[in-house]
C-alpha positions in Angstrom: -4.5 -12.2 26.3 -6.5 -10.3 23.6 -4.8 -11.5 20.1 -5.7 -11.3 16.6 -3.3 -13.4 13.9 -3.4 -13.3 10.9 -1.7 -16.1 8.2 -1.9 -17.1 4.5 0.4 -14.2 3.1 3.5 -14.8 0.7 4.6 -14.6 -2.7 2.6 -15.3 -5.8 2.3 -14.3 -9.1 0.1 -11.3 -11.2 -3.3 -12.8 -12.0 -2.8 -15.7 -9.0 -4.9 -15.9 -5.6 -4.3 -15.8 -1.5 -6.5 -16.6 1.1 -5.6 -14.5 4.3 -7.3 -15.8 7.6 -7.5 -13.8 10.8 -7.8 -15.7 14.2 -9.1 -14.4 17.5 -8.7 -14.7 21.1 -9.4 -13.3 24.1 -12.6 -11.2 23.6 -15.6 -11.6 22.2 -15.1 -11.5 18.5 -19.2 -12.2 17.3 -19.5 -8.6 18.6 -16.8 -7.3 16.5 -17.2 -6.0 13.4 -14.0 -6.8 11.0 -11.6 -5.0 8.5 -8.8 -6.1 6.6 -6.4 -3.2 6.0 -3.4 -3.0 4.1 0.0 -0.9 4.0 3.1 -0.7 1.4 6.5 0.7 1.7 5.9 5.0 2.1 2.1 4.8 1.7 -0.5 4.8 4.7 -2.4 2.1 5.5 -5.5 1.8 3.5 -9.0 0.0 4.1 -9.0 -2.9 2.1 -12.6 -4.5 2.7 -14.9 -5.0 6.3 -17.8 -7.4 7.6 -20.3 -6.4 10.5 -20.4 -8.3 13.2 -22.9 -11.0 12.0 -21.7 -11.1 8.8 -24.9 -9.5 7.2 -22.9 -6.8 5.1 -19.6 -6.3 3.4 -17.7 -3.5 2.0 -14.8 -3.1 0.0 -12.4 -0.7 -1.3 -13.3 0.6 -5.1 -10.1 -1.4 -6.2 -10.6 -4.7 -4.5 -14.4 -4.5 -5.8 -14.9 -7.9 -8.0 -11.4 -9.1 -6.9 -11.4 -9.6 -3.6 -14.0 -10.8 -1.3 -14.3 -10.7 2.8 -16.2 -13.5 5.1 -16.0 -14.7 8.7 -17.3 -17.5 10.8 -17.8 -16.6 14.3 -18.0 -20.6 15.6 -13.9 -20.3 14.5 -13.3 -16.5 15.8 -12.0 -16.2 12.0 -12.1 -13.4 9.4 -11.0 -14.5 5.9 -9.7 -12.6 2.7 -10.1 -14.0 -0.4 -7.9 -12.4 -3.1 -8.1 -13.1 -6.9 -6.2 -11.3 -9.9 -3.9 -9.7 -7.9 -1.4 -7.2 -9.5 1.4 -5.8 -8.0 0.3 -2.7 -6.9 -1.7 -5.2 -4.0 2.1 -5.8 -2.7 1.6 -4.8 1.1 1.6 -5.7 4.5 -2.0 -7.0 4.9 -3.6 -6.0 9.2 -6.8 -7.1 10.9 -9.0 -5.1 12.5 -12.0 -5.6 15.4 -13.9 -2.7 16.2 -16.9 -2.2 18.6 -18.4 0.4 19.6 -20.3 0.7 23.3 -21.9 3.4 25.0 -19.5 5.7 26.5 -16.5 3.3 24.9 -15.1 2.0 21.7 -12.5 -0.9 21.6 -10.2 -1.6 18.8 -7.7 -4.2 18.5 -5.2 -4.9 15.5 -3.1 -8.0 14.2 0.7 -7.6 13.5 0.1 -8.1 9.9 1.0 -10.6 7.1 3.3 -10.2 3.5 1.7 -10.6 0.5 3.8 -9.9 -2.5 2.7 -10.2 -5.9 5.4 -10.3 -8.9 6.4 -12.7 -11.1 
């Protein structure tokens, strides 16, 4: 069964931190590159940060810049999220994403999301 979970989410306060994790199974994740997206109430879902495949680069939404930080470690088939400061406006249901692209195919797979809401 191909899975990804992710955990960590719940309720803390403006200026505090969460650590998201995302665990895999059933495919190869080391060939995956990673994304963390994110979606509130009436909004879309929104790129929030992604990792390649070895790790070797990141990139981040202009709002998470300096806040939030993305890392994996393939020997755990994990993706992590580490978020500090966070403000309200980060209240949203927080998804992984594995993405690889092949010749001739491209596979995508999604978690069913975590909570995080930030108010005091």
């Amino acid at each position: 069964q191909l899975q990804l979970v992710e955990s960590g989410g719940g309720l803390v306060q403006p200026g505090g931190s969460l650590r998201l994790s995302c665990t895999a199974s059933g495919f190869s994740f080391s060939s995956y590159a990673m994304s963390w997206y994110r979606q509130a109430p009436g909004k879309e879902r929104e790129l929030v940060a992604s990792i390649t495949s070895a790790g070797g680069s990141t990139n981040y939404a202009d709002s998470m810049k300096g806040r939030f930080t993305i890392s994996r470690d393939n020997a755990k088939n994990s993706v992590y999220l580490q978020m500090d400061s966070l403000k309200p406006e980060d209240t949203a249901v927080y998804y992984c994403n594995a993405i690889r692209q092949t010749v001739g195919r491209k596979y995508v797979y999604w978690g069913q999301g975590t909570q995080v809401t930030v108010s005091s």
